[in-house]
N, C-alpha and C positions, 0 to 999 in steps of 0.2 A: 168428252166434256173438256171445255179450255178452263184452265185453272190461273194461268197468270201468263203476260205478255211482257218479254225481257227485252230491252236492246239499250247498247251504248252510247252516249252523246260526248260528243268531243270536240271543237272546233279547226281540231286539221288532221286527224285518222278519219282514213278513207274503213268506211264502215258497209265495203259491197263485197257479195259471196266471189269469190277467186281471184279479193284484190289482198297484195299485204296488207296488217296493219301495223305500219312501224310508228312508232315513237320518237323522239330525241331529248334529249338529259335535258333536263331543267322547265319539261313542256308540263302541263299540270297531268295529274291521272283522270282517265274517263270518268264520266259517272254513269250509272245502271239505272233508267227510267223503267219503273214497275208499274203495270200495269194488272192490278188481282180483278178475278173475277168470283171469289170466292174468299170466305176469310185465312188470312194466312198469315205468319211472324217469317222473316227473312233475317238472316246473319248475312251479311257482305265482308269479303276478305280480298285485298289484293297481298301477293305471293311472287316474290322475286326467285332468281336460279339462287340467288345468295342466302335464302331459307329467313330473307327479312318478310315479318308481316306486317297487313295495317288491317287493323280490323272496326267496324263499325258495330254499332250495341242494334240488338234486336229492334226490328220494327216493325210494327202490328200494320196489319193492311184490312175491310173491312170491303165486303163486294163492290165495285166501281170506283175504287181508292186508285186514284194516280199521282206517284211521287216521285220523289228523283233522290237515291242512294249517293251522297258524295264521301270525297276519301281527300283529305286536309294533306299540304303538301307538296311536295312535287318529283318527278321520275329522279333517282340517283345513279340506276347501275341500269348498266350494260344488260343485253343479252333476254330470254323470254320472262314475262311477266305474266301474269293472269289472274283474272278475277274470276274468284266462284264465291257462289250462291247458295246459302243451303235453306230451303222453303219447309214451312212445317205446320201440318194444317189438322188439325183437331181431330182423334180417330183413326189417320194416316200414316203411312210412312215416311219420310222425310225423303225431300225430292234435293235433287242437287242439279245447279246450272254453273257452265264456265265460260268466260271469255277471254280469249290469246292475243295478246301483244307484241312485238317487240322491239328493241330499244336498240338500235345498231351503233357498232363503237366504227365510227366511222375511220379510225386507223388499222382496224382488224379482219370488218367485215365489208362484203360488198353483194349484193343479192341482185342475180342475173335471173329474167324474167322472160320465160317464150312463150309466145301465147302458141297456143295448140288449137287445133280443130276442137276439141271435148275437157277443156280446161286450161290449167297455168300448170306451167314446171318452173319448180323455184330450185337452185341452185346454190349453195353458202359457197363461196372462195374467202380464202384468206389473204389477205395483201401481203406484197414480200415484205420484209422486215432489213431494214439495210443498216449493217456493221460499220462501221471508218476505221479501221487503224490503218496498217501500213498497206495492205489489202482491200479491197473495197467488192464485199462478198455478200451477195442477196441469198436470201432463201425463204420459201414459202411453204406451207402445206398446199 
């Protein structure tokens, strides 16, 4: 039985199975297009690494209700993001859904991508970091 039909809308996260989806600082946050098939209340949260939240108030859905969760705003930090979901439907147990982001600091990080025959290998490097004094000394992880 389908109970409700989730996905992201954004206007420049690439939103396909084994592409990133990066973000950049100041871009607005996704919103979560609901699609119930059944009666249902949703909480929406978006969840930074920095233990910031945004949270939206409950919202009722009613069989063949189509809406769109938004989140006021725009990306601040660095690094993964994610939006979950917690669905709660009369008699039930609460069902949880998540969507991953992330927000690349483009002085720190750089993600190398190879496609493979049976997927994507994703890679983090860290850029070097360059010192000045009398010396002129790189170092990276």
């Amino acid at each position: 039985m389908e109970i409700v039909r989730t996905w992201l809308e954004h206007p420049t996260l690439v939103m396909e199975l084994g592409q990133p989806a990066h973000l950049q600082l100041g871009d607005v946050f996704p919103s979560v297009r609901i699609q119930s098939y059944t009666e249902l209340t949703i909480c929406a949260s978006v969840h930074t690494e920095a233990g910031e939240d945004i949270h939206t108030p409950y919202q009722m859905f009613q069989p063949g209700d189509e809406q769109t969760i938004t989140f006021s705003g725009v990306v601040k930090r660095f690094g993964t993001h994610s939006i979950q979901l917690t669905l709660s439907r009369p008699g039930y147990p609460n069902l949880h859904d998540a969507f991953y982001y992330y927000v690349e600091d483009p002085l720190l990080d750089r993600i190398d991508q190879l496609n493979l025959e049976k997927g994507m290998l994703y890679r983090a490097f860290r850029k070097p970091l360059i010192c000045v004094s009398r010396l002129q000394v790189q170092h990276g992880l």
